[in-house]
C-alpha positions as CSV (number, residue, x, y, z in Angstrom):
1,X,-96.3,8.3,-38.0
2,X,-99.1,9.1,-35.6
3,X,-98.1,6.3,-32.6
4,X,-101.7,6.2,-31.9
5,X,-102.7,4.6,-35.2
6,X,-99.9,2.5,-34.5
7,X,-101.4,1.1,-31.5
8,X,-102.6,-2.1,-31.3
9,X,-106.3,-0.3,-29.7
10,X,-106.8,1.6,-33.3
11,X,-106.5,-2.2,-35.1
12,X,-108.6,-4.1,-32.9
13,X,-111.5,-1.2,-33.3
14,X,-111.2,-2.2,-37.2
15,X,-112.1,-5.6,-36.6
16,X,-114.8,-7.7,-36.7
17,X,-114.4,-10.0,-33.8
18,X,-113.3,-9.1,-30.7
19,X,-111.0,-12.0,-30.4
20,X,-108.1,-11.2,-31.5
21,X,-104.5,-11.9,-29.3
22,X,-101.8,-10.3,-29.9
23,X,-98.0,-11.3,-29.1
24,X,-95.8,-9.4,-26.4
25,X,-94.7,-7.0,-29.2
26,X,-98.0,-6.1,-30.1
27,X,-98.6,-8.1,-32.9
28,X,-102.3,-9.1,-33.6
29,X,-103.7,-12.4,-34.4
30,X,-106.6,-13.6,-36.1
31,X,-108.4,-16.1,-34.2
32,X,-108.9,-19.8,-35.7
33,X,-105.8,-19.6,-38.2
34,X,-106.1,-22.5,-40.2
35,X,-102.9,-23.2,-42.2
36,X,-102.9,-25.0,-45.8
37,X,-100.0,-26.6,-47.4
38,X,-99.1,-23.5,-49.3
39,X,-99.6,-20.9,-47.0
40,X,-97.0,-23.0,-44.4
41,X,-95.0,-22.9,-47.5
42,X,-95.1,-18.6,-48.0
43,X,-94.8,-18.5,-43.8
44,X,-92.1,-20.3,-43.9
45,X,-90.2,-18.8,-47.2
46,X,-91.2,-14.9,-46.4
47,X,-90.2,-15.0,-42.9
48,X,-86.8,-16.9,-43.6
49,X,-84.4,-14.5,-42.1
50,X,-81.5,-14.9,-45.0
51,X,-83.7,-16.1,-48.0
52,X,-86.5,-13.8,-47.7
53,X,-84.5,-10.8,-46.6
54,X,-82.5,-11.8,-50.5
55,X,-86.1,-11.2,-52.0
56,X,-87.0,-8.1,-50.2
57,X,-84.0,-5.3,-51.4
58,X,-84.5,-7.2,-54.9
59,X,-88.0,-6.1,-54.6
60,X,-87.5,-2.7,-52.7
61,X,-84.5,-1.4,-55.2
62,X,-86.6,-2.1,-58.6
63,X,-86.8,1.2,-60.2
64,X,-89.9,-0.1,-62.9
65,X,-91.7,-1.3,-60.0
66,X,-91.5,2.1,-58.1
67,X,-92.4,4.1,-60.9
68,X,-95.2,2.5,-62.3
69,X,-97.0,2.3,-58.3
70,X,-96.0,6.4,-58.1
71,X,-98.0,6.8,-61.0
72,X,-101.2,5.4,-59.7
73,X,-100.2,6.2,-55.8
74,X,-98.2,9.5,-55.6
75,X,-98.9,10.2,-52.5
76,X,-100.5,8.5,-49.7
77,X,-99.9,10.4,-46.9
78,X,-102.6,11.2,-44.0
79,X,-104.8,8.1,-45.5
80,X,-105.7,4.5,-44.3
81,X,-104.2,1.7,-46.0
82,X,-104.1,-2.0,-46.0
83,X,-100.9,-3.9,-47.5
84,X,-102.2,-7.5,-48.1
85,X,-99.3,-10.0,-47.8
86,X,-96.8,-7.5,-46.8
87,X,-94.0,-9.7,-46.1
88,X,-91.3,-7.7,-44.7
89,X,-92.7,-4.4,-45.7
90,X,-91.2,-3.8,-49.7
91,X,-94.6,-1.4,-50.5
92,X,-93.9,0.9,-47.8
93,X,-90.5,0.8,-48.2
94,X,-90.2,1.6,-51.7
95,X,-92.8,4.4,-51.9
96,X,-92.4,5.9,-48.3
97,X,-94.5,9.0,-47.7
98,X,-96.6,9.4,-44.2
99,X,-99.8,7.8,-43.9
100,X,-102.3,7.9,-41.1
101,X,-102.1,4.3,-40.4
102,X,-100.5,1.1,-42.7
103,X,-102.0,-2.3,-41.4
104,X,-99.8,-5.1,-42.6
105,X,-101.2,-8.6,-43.3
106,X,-99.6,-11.7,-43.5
107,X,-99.3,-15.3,-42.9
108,X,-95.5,-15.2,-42.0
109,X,-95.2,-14.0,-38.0
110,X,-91.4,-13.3,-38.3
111,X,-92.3,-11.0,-41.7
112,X,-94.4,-8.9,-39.5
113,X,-92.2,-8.3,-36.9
114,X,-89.5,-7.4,-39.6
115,X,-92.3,-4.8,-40.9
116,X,-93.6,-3.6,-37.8
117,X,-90.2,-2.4,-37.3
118,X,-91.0,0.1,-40.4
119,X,-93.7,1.1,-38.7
120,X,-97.0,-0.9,-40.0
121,X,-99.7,-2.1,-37.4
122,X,-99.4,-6.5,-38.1
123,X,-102.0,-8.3,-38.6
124,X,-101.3,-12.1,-38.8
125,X,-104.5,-13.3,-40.6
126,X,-105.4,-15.5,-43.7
127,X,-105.8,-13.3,-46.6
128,X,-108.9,-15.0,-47.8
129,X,-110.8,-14.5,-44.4
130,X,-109.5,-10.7,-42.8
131,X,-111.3,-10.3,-39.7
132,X,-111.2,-6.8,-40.7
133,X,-114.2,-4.4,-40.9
134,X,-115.8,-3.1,-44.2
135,X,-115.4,-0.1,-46.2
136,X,-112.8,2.0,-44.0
137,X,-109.9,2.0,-46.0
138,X,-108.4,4.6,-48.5
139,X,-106.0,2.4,-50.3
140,X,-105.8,-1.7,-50.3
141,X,-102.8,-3.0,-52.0
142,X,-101.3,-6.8,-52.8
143,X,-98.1,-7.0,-54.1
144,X,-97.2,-10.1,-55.6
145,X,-99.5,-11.5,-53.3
146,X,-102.5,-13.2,-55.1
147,X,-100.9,-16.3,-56.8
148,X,-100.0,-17.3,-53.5
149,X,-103.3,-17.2,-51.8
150,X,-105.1,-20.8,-52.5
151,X,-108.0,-18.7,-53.4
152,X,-107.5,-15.6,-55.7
153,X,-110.9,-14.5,-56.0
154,X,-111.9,-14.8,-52.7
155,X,-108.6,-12.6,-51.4
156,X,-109.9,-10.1,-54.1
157,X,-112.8,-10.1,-53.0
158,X,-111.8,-9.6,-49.1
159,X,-109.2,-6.6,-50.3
160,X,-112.4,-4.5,-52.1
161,X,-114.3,-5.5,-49.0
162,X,-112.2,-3.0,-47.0
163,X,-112.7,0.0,-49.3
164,X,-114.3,3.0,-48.7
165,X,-116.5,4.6,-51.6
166,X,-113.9,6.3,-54.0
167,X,-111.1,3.8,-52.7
168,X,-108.2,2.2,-54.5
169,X,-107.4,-1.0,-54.9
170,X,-103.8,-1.9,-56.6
171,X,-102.4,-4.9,-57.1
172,X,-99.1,-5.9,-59.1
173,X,-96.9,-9.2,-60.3
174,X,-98.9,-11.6,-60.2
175,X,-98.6,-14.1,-63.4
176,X,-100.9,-13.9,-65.9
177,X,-101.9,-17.2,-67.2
178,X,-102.0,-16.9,-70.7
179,X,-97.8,-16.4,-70.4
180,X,-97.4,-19.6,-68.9
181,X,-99.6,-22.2,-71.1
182,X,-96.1,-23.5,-71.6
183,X,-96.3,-27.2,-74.0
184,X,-93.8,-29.2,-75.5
185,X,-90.5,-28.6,-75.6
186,X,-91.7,-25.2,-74.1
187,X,-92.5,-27.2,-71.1
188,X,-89.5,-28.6,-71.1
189,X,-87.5,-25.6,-71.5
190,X,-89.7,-24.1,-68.2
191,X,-89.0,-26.6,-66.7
192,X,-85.3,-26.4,-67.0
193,X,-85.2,-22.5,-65.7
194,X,-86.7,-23.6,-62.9
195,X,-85.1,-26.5,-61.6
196,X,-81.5,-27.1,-63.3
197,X,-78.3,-25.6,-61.4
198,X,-77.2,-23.8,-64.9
199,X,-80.5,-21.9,-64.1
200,X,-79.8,-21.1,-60.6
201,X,-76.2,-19.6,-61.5
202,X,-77.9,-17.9,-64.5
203,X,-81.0,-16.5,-63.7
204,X,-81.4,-17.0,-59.7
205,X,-78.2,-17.0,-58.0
206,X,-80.3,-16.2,-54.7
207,X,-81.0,-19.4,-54.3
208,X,-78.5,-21.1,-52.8
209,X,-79.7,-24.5,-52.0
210,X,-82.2,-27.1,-53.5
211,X,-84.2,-26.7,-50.3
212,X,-84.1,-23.1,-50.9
213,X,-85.5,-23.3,-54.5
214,X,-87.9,-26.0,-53.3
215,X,-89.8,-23.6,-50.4
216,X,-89.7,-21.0,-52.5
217,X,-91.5,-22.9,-55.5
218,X,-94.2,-24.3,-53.0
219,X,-95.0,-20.7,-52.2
220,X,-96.1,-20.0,-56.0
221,X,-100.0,-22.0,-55.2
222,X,-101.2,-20.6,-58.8
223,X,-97.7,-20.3,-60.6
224,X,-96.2,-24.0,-60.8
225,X,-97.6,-25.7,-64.2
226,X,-99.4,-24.8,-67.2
227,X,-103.0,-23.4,-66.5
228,X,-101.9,-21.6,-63.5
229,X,-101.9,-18.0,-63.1
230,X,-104.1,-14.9,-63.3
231,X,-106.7,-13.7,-66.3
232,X,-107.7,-10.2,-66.7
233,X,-111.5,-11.1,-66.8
234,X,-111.0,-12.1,-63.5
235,X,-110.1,-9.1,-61.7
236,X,-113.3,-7.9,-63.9
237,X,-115.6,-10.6,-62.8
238,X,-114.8,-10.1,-59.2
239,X,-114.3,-6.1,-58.8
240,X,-116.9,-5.0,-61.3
241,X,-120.1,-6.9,-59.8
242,X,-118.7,-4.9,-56.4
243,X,-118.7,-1.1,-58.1
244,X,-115.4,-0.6,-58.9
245,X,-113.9,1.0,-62.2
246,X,-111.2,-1.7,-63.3
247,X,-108.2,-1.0,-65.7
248,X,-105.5,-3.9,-65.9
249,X,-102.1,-3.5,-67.5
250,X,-100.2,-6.3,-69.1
251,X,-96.5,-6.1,-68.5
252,X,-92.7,-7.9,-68.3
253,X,-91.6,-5.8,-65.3
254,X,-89.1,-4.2,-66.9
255,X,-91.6,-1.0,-67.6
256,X,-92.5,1.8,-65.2
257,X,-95.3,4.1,-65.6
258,X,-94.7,3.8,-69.7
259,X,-97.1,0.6,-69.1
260,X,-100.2,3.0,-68.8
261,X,-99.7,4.1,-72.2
262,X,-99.5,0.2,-73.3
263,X,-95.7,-0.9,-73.3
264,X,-94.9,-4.0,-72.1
265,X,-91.2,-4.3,-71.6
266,X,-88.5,-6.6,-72.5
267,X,-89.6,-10.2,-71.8
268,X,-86.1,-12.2,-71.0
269,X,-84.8,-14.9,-73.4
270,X,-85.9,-18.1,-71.1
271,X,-89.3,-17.3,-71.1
272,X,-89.7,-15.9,-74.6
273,X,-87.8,-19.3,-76.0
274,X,-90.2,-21.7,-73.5
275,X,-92.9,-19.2,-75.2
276,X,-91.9,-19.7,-79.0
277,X,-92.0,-23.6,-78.3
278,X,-95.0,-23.8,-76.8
279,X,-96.6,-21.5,-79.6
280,X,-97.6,-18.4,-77.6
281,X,-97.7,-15.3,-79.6
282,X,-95.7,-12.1,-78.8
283,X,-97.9,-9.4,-77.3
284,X,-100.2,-8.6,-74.5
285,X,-101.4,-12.1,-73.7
286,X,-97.7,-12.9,-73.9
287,X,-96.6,-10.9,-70.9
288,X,-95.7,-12.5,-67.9
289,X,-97.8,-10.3,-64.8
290,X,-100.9,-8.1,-64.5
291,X,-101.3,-4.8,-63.2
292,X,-104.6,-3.7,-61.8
293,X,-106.0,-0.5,-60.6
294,X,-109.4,-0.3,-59.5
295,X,-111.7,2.0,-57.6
296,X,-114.5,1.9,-56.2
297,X,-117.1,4.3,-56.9
């Protein structure tokens, strides 16, 4: 990669203040930072050294998750783009390729350092308020990122902000509320996968600790009870209104680029026995995450 468009100069002339810091190793800083509960939470998790570095080759080796991104982003090289909650870097990782410049965003200072090292420019900023300037990216993408942003629409809002006419906007795993309207002995059931040590051994054997599998709950802001979570007509009521052509796909994660012709994957048994409980129907409304891809015209 270009080490100019690496350099902190190329990020600060993207901004819109010019009151930004930056660390000794270059990394930039949004002025007035203001932490909430859940993004000390997400800091804290995705720049744990042993437990995010767990989520991040889970992430990064997912074949459904690489293939269905290649379909809508095969290449990327020699264009601008903006990863949104970046973490340690899983997007660039997984789909590689040479582009002229990859600005990272986060909340989490160590994650950036662990993704600067890949070779993104970091930004440490709130997600909700980039203090980036308009309409001079080729790509925007947020990776499991919106349900842990206190406000979902506004960081959708901020991502199509930095779009160029013709621009993409993708954004992935994020749970889609209709899934989780969990009731009953549903609830109950949810509940269990979530907190009981059969379910850690089971299901998340990551997690080694109950203050491991506490962080990382408080990091899901819009994933933690019934009601939470992500609608399609959201990303239509917020992306749509702004000129961009929005398709959203349904999914269970375990699908690749098969999604785009409407398969959903393979649900697994925990969620669709909390689902049966609870009443929820098999079938698109019944999948646990959204896909979007949107452009801007």
């Amino acid at each position: 990669m270009n080490s100019l468009l690496k350099s902190p100069t190329l990020l600060a002339t993207q901004c819109t203040c010019d009151q930004l810091t930056y660390t000794a190793d270059g990394i930039a800083i949004a002025p007035s930072l203001i932490y909430s509960h859940g993004m000390l939470a997400n800091a804290f998790f995705f720049g744990h050294p042993v437990w995010a570095k767990k989520d991040f080759y889970r992430e990064s080796h997912n074949p459904f998750w690489k293939s269905r991104w290649q379909a809508v982003i095969p290449s990327w090289d020699s264009q601008v783009v903006v990863d949104i909650g970046c973490g340690f870097g899983h997007v660039y990782t997984t789909l590689g390729g040479r582009p002229a410049a990859i600005i990272g965003v986060d909340i989490s200072l160590d994650a950036l350092r662990r993704a600067q090292q890949l070779g993104y420019m970091p930004l440490l900023a709130d997600a909700q308020a980039l203090p980036l300037k308009s309409s001079f990216a080729d790509i925007v993408v947020l990776n499991a990122a919106l349900h842990h942003c206190d406000d979902m629409a506004a960081t959708l809002k901020e991502a199509a902000r930095l779009l160029k006419p013709g621009g993409l906007l993708v954004s992935d795993l994020d749970p889609q509320r209709s899934a989780w309207q969990f009731k009953g002995l549903g609830r109950l059931v949810d509940k269990a996968r979530r907190r009981l040590p059969l379910y850690w051994l089971m299901r998340f054997s990551r997690y080694r600790s109950r203050t491991e599998i506490d962080v990382r709950l408080a990091t899901e802001i819009h994933n933690a009870k019934p009601g939470d979570g992500i609608t399609p007509q959201l990303y239509h009521d917020v992306l749509a209104p702004l000129g961009f052509e929005v398709s959203v796909y349904p999914h269970n994660h375990s699908v690749g680029q098969a999604v785009f012709a409407g398969e959903l994957g393979q649900l697994p048994w925990p969620y669709r026995l909390a689902q049966r409980l609870s009443g929820i129907r098999p079938g698109q409304a019944a999948a646990q995450s959204i896909m979007c891809v949107a452009r801007r015209v």
